[in-house]
mmCIF file of the C-alpha atoms, coordinates in Angstrom:
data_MODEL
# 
_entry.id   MODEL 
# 
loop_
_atom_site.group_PDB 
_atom_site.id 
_atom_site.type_symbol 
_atom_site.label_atom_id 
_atom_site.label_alt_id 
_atom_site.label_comp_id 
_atom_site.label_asym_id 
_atom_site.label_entity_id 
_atom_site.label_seq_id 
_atom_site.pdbx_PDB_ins_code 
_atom_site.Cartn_x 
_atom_site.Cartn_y 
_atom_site.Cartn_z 
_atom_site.occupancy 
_atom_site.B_iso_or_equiv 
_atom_site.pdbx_formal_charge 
_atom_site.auth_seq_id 
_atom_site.auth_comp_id 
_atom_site.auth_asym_id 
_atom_site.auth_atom_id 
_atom_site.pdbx_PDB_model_num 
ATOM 1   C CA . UNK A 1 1   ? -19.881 53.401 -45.822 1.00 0.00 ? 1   UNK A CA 1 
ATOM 2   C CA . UNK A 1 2   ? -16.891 54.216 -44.224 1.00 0.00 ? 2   UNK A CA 1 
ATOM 3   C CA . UNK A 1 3   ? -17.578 57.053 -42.470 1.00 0.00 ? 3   UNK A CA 1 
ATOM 4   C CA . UNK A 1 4   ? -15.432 56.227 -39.236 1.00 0.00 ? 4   UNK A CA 1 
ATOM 5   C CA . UNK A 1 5   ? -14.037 59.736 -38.446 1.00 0.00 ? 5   UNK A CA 1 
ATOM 6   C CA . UNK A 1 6   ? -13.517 61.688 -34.996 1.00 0.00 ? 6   UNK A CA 1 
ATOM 7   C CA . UNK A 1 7   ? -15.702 64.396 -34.511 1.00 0.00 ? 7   UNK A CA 1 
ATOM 8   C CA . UNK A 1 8   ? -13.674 67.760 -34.228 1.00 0.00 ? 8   UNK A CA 1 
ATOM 9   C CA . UNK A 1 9   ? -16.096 70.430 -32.074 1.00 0.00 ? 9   UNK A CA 1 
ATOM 10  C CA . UNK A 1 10  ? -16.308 72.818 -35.566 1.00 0.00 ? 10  UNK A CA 1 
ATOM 11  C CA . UNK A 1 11  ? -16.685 69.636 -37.707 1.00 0.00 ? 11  UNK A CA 1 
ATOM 12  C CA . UNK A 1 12  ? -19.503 68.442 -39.008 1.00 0.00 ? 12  UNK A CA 1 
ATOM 13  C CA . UNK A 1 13  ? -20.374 66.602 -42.223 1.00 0.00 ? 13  UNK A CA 1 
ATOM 14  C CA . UNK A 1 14  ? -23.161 68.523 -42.934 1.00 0.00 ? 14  UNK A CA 1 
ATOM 15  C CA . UNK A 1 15  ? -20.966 71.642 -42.764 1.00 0.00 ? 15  UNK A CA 1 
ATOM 16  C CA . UNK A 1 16  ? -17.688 70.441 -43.520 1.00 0.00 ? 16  UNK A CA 1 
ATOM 17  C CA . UNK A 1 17  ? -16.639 72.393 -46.622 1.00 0.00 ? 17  UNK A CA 1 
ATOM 18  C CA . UNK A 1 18  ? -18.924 74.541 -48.958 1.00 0.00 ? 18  UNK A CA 1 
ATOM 19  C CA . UNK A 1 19  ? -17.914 73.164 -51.793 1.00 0.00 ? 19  UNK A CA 1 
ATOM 20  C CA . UNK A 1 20  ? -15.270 72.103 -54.338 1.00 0.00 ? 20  UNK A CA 1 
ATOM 21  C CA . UNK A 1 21  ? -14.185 75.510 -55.610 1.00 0.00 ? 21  UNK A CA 1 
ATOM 22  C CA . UNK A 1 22  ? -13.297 76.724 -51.729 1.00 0.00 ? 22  UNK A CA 1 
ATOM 23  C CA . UNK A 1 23  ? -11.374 73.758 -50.905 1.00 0.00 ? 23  UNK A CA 1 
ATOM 24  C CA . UNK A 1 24  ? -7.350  73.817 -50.374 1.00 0.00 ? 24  UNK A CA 1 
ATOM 25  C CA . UNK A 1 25  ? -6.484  76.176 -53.039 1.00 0.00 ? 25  UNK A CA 1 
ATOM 26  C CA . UNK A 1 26  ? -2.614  76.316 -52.157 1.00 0.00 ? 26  UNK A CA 1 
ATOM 27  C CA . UNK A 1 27  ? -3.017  72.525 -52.499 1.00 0.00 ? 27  UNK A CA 1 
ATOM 28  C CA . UNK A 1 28  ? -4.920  73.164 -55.781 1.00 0.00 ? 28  UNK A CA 1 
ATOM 29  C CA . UNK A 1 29  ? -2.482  75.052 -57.268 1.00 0.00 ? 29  UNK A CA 1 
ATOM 30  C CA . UNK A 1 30  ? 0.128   72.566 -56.482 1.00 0.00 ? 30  UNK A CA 1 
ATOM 31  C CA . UNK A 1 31  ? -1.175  69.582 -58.172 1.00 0.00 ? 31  UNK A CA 1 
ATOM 32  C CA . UNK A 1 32  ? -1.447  70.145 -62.497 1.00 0.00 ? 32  UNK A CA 1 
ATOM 33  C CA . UNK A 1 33  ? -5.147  69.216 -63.511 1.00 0.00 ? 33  UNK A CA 1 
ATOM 34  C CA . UNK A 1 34  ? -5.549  66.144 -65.501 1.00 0.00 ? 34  UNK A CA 1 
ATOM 35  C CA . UNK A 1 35  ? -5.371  68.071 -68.607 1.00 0.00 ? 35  UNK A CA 1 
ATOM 36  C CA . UNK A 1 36  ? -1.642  68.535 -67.727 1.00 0.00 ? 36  UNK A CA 1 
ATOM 37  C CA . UNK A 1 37  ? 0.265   66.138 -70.287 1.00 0.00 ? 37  UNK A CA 1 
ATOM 38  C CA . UNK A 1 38  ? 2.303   65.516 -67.015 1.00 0.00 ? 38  UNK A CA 1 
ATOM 39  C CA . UNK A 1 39  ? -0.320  64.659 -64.798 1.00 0.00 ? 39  UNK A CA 1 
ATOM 40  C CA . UNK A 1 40  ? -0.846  61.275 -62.849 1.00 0.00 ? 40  UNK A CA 1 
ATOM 41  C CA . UNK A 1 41  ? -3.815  60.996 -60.993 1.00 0.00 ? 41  UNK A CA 1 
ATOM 42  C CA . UNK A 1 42  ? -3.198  60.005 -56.970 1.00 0.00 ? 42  UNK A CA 1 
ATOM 43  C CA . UNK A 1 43  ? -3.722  56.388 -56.496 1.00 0.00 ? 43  UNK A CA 1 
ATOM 44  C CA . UNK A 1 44  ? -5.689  55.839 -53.047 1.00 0.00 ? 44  UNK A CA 1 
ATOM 45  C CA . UNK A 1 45  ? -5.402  52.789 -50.667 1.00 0.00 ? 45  UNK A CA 1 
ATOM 46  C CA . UNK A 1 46  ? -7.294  51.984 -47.882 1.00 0.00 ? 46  UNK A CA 1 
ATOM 47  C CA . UNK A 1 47  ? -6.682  53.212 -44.723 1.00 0.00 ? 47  UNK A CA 1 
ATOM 48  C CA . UNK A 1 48  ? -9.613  52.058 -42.758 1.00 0.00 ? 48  UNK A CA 1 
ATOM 49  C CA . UNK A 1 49  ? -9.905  49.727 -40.098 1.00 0.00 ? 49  UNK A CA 1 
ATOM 50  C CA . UNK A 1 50  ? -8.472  46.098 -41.545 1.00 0.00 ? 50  UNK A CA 1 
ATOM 51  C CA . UNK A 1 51  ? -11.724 44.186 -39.835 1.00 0.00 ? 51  UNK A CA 1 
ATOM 52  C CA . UNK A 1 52  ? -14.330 45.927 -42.151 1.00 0.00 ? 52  UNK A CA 1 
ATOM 53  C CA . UNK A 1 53  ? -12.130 45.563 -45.377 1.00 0.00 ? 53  UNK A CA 1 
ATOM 54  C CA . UNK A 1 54  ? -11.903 41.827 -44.479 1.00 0.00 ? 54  UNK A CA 1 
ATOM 55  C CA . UNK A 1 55  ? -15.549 41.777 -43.641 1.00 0.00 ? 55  UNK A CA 1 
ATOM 56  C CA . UNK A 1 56  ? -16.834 43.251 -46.915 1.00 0.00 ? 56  UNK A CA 1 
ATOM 57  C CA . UNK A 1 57  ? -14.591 42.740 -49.421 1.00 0.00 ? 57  UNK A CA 1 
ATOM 58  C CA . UNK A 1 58  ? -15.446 38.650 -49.966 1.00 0.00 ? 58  UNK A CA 1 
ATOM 59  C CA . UNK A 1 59  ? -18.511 39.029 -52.109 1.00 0.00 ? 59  UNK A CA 1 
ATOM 60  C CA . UNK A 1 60  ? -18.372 43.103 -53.179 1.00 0.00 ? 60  UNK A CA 1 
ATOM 61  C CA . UNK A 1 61  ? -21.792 43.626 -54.291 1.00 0.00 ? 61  UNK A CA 1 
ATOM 62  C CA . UNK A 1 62  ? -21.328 46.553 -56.956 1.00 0.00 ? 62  UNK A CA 1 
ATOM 63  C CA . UNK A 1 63  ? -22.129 47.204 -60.128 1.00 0.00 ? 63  UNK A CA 1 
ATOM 64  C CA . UNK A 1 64  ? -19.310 49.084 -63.406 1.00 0.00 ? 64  UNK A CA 1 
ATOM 65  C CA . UNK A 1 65  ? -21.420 51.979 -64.870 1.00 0.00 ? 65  UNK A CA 1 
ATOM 66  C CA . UNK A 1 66  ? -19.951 52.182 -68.370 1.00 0.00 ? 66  UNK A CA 1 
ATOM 67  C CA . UNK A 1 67  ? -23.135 53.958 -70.024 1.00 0.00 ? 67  UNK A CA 1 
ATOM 68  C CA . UNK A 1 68  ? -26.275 55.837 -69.322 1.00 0.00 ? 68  UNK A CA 1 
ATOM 69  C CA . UNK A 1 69  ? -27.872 52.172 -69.605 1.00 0.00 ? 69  UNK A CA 1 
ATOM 70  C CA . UNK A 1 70  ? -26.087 50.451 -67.227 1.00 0.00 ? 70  UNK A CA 1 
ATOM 71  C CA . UNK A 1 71  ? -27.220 53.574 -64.204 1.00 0.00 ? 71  UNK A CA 1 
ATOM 72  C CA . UNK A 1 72  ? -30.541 53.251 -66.145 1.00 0.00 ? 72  UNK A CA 1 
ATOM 73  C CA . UNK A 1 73  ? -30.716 49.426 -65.138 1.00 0.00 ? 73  UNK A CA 1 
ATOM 74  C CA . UNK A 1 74  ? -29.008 49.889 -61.379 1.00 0.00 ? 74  UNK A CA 1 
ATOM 75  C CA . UNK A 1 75  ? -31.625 52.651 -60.265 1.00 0.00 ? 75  UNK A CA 1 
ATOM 76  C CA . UNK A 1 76  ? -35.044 50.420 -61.848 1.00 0.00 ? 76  UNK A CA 1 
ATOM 77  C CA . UNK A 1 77  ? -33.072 47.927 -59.246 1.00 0.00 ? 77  UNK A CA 1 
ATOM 78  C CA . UNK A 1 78  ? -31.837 50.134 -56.734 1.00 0.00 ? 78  UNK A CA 1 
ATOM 79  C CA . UNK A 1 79  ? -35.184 52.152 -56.597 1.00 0.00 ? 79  UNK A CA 1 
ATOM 80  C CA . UNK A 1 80  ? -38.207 50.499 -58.280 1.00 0.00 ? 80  UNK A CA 1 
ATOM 81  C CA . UNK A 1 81  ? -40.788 53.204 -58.027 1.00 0.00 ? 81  UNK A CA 1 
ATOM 82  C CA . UNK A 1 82  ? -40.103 55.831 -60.873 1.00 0.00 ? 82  UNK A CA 1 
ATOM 83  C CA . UNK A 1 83  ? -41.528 58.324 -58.713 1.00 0.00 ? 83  UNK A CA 1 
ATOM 84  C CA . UNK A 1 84  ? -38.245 58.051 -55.897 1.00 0.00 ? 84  UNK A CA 1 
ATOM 85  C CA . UNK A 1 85  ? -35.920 58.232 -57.846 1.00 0.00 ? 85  UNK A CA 1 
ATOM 86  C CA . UNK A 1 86  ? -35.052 62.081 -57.704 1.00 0.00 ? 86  UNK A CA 1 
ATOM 87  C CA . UNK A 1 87  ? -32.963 61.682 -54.753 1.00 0.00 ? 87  UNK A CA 1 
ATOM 88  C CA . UNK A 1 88  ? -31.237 57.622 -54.723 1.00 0.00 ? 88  UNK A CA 1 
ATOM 89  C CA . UNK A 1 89  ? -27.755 58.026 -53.064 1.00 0.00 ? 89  UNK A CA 1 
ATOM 90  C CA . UNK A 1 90  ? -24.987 55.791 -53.816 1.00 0.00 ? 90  UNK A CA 1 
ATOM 91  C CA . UNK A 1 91  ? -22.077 55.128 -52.970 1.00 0.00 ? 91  UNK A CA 1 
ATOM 92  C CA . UNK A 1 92  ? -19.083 54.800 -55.516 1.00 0.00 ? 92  UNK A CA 1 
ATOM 93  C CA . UNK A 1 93  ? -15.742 54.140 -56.442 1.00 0.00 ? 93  UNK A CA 1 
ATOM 94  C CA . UNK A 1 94  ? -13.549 54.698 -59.552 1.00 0.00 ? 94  UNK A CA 1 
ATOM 95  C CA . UNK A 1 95  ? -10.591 51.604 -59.765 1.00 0.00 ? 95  UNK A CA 1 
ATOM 96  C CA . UNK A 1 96  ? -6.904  52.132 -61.419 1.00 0.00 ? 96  UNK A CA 1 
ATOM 97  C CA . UNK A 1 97  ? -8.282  51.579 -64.705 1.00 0.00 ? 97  UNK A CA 1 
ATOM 98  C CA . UNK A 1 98  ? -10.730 54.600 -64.135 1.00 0.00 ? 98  UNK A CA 1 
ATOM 99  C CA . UNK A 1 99  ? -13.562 52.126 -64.232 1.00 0.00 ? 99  UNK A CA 1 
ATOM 100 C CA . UNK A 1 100 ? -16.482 53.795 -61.886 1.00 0.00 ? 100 UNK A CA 1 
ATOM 101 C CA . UNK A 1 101 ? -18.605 51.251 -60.222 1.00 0.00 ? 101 UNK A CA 1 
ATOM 102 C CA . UNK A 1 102 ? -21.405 52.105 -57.612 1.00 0.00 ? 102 UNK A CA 1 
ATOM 103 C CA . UNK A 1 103 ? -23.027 50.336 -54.971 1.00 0.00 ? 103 UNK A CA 1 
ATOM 104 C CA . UNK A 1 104 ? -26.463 51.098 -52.207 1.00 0.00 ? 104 UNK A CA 1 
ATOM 105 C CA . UNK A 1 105 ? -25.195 54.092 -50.103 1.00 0.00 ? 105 UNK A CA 1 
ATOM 106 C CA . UNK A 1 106 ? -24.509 51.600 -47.485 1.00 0.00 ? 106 UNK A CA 1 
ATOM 107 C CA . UNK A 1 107 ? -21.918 49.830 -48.527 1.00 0.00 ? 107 UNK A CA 1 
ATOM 108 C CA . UNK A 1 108 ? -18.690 50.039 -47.695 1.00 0.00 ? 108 UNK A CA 1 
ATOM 109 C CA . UNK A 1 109 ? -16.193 51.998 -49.911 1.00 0.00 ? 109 UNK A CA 1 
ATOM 110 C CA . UNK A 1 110 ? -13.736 49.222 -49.631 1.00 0.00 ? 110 UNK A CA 1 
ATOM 111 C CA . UNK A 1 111 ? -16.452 46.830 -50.810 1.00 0.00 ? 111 UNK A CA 1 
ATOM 112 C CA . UNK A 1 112 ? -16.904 48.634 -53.635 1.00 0.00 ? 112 UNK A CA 1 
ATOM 113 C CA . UNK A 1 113 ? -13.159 48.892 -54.723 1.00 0.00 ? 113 UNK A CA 1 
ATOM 114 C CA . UNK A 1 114 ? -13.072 45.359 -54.016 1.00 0.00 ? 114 UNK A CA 1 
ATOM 115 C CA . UNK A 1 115 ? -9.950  45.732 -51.487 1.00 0.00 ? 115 UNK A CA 1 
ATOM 116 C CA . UNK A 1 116 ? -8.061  47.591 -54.271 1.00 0.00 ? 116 UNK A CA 1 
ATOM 117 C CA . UNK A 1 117 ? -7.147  50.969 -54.617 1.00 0.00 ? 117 UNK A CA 1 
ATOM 118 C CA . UNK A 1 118 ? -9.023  53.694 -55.856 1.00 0.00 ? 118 UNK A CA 1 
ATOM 119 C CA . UNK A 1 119 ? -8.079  56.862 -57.858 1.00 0.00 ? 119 UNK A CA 1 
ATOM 120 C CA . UNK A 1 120 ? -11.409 58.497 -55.944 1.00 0.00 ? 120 UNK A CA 1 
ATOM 121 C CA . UNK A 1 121 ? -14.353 57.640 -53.973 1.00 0.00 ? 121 UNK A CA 1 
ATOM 122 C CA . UNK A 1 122 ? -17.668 59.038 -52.381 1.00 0.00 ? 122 UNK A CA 1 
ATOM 123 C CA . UNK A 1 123 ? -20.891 59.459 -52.536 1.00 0.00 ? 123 UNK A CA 1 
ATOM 124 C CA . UNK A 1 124 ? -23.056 60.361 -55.916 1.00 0.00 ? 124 UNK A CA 1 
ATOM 125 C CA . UNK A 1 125 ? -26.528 61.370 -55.828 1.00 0.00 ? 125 UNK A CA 1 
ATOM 126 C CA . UNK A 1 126 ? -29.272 60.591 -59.143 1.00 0.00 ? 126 UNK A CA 1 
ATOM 127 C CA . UNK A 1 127 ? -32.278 61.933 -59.815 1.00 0.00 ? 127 UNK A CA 1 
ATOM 128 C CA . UNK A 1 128 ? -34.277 60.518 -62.889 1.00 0.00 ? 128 UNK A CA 1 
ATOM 129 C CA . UNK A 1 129 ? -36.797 62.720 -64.559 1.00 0.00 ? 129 UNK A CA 1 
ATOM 130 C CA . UNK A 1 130 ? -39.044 60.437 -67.243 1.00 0.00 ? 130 UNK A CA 1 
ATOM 131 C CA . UNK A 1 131 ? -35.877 59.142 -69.702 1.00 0.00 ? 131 UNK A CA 1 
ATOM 132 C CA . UNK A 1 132 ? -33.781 62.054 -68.106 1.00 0.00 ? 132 UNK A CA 1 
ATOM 133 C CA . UNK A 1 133 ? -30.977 60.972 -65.666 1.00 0.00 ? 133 UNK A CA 1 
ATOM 134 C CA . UNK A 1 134 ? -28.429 63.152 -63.745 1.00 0.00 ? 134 UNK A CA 1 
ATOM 135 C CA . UNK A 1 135 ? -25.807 63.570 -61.199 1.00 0.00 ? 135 UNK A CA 1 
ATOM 136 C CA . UNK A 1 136 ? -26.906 66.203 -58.632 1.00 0.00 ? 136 UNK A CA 1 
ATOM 137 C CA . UNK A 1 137 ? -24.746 65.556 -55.592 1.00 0.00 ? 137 UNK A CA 1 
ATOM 138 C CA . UNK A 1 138 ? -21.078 64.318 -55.260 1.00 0.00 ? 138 UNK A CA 1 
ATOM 139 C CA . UNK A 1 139 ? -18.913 64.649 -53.077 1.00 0.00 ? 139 UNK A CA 1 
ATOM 140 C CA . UNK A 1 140 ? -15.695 62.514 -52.062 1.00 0.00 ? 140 UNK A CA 1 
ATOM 141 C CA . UNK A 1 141 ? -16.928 61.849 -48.002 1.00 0.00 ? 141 UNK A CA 1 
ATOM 142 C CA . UNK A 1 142 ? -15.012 58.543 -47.832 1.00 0.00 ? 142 UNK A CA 1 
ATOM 143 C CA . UNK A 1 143 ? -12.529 58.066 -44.502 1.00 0.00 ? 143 UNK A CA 1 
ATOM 144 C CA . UNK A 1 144 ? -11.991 54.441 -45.795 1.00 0.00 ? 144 UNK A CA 1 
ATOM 145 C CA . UNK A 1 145 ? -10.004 56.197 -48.594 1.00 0.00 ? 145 UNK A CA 1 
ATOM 146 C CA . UNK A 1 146 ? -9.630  59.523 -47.960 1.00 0.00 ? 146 UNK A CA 1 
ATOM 147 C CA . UNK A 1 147 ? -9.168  60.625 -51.129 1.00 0.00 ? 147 UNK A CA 1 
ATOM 148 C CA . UNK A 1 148 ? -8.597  64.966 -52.129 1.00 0.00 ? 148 UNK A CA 1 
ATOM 149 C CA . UNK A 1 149 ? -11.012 66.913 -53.841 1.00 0.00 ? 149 UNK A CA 1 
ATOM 150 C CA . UNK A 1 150 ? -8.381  66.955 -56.623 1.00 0.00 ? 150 UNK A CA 1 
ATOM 151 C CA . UNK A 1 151 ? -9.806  63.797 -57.433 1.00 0.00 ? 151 UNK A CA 1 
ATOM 152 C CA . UNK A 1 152 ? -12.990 65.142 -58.843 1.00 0.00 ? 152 UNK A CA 1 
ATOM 153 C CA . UNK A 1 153 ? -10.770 65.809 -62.369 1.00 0.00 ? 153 UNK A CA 1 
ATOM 154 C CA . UNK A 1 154 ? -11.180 62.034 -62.667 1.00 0.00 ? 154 UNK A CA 1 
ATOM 155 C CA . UNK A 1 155 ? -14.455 61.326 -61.796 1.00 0.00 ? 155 UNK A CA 1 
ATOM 156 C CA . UNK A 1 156 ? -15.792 64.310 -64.457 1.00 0.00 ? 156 UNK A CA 1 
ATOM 157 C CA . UNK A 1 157 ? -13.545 62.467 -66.922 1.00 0.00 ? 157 UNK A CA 1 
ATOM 158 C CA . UNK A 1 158 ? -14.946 59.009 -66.079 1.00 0.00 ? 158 UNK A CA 1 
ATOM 159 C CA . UNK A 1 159 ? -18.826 60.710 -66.159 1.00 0.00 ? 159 UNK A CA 1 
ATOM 160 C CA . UNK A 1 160 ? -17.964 62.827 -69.324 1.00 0.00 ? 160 UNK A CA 1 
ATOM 161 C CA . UNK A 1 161 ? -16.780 59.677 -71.006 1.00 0.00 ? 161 UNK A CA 1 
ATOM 162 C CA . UNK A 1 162 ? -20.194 57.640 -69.911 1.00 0.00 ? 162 UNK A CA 1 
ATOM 163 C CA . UNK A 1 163 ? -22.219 60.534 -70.766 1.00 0.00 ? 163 UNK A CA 1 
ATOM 164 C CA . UNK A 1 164 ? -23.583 61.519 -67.327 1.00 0.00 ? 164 UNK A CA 1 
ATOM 165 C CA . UNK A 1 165 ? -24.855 64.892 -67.030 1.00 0.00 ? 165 UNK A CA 1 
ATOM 166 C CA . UNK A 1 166 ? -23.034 65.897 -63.226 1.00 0.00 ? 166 UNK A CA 1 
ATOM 167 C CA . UNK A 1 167 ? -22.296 69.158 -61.682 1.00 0.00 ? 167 UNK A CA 1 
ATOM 168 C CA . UNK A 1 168 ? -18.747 71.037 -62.075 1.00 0.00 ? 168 UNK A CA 1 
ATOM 169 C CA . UNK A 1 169 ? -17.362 69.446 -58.844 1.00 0.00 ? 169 UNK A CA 1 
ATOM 170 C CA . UNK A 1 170 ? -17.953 67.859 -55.698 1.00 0.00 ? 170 UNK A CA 1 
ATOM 171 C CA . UNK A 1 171 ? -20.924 69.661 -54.628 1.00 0.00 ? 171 UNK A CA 1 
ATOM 172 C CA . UNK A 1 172 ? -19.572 69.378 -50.766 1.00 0.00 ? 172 UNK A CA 1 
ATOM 173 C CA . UNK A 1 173 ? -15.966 68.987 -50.509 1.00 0.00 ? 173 UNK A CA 1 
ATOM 174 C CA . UNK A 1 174 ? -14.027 67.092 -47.670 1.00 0.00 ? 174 UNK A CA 1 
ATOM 175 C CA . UNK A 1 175 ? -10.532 67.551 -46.402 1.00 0.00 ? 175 UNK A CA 1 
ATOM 176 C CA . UNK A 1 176 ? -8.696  64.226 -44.878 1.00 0.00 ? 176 UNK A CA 1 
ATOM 177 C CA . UNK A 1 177 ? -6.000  64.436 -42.301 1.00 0.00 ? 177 UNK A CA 1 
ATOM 178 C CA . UNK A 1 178 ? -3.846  61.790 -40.378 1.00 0.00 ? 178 UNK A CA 1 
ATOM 179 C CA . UNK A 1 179 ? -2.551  62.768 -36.932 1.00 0.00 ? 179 UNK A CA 1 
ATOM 180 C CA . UNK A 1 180 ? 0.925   61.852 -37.259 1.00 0.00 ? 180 UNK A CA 1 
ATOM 181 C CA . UNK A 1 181 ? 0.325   62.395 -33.178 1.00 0.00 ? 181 UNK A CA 1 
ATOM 182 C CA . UNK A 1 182 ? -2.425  59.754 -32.930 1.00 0.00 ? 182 UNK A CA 1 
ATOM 183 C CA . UNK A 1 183 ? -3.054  58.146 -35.951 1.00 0.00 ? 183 UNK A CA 1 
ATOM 184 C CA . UNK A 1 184 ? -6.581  59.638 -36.324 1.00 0.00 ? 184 UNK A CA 1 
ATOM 185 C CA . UNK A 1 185 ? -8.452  60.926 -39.178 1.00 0.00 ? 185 UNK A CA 1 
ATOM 186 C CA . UNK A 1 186 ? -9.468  64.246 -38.769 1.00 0.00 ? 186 UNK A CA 1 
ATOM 187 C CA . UNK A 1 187 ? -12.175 66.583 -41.001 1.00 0.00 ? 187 UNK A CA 1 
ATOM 188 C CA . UNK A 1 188 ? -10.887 69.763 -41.446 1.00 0.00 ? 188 UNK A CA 1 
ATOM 189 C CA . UNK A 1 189 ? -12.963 73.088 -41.267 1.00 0.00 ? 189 UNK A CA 1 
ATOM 190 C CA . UNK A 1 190 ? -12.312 76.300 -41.244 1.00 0.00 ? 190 UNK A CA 1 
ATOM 191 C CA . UNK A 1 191 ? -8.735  75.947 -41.957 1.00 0.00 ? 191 UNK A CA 1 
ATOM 192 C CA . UNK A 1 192 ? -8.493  74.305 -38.209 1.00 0.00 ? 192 UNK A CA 1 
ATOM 193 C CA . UNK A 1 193 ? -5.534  72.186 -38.395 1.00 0.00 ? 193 UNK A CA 1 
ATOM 194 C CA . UNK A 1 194 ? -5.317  70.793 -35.037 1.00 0.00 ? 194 UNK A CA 1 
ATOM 195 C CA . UNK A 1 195 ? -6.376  67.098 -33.952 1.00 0.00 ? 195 UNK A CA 1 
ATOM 196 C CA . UNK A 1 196 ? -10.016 66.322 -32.209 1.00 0.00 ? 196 UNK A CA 1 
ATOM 197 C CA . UNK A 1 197 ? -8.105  63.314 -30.281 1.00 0.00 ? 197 UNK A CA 1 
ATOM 198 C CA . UNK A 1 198 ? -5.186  64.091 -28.842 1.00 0.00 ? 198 UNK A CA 1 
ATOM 199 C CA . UNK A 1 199 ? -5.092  68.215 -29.530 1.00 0.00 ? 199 UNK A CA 1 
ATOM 200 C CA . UNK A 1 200 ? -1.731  68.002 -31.986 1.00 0.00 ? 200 UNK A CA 1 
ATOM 201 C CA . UNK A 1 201 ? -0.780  70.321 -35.322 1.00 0.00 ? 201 UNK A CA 1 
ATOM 202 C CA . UNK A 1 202 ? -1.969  67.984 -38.761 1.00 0.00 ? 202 UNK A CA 1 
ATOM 203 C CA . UNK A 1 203 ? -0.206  68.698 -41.841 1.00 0.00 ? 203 UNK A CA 1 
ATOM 204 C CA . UNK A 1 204 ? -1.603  71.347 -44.174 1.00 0.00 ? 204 UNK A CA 1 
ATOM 205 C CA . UNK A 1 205 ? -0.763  68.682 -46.662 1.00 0.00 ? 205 UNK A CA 1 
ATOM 206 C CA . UNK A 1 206 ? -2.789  65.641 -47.062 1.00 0.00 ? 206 UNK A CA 1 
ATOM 207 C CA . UNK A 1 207 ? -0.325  62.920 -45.347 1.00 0.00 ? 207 UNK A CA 1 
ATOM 208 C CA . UNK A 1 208 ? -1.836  59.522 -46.062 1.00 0.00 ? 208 UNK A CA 1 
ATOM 209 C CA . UNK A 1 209 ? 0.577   57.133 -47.785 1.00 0.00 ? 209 UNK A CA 1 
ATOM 210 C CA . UNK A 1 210 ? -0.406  56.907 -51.495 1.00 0.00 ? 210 UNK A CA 1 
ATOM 211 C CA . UNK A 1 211 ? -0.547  53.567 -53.765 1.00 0.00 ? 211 UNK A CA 1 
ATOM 212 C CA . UNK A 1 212 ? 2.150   54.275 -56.325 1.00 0.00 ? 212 UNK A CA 1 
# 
């Protein structure tokens, strides 16, 4: 699910970054929160390779989540012993009209945006306890998209208004970068900013073009 990235020697997505709260704060406290009356959430295009979004995008298979019913019904389909669903992965999307929509961890992020933009993306983790159904992993790992860990303000709007219960951020937060160099996307860690590929400086501001 569009995890095409180049491996940086530190890097690793298992250890990329701790968590949402020790991401970029200068970049943090750059951006207003969504509460901000003057605050427009990023819009995210697709920089991924143009084969797979051509590839996958034709029939998306994905499913809007608009109520605890509608992740009820996905994970009796997604996972149809009761007993296996405390860990189903998934991987999801929320469009320009801050619709979320999921789809099997394997699919592409582009798939599940249907080509279109995205004002975040990722991976969200369920577990489902007898009736009771949470969030207990997120994080925004998508290099199709690339999107900031500022984007979390409008997934925990989009859950809040569908009544998940989901943590207080991405649980595991990633940092994109494009080598203006190279063109590469780059994970950052450890406040490394220096290409895998070719060895050059990256930003210390995320530097893919935006949708608006």
């Amino acid at each position: 699910m569009d995890r095409r990235f180049h491996d940086h020697p530190a890097v690793t997505l298992g250890a990329a970054i701790a968590d949402y709260f020790g991401c970029d704060r200068e970049c943090r406290r750059s951006r207003p929160r969504l509460g901000s009356c003057d605050m427009k959430p990023r819009q995210y295009r697709y920089v991924g390779p143009d084969e797979i979004r051509k590839r996958v995008t034709a029939e998306p298979h994905r499913t809007p989540v608009k109520s605890l019913g509608d992740l009820r019904a996905w994970l009796a389909a997604a996972e149809p012993n009761p007993r296996r669903r405390d860990y189903v992965p998934a991987t999801f999307i929320v469009d320009l009209s801050r619709q979320l929509w999921i789809a099997d961890r394997r699919s592409e992020h582009v798939a599940c945006a249907a080509g279109e933009d995205v004002l975040s993306a990722g991976e969200l983790v369920f577990c489902q306890s007898g009736s009771v159904i949470e969030i207990i992993e997120a994080t925004n790992q998508s290099t199709g998209f690339c999107p900031e860990p500022e984007s979390w303000d409008v997934v925990a709007t989009v859950l809040e208004e569908t009544g998940i219960p989901h943590p207080n951020g991405f649980t595991t937060a990633f940092q994109f970068r494009r080598c203006d160099a190279c063109g590469s996307t780059n994970l950052i860690k450890d406040e490394v900013f220096e290409c895998s590929v070719c060895g050059a400086q990256l930003s210390r501001a995320w530097n893919y073009a935006s949708a608006e």
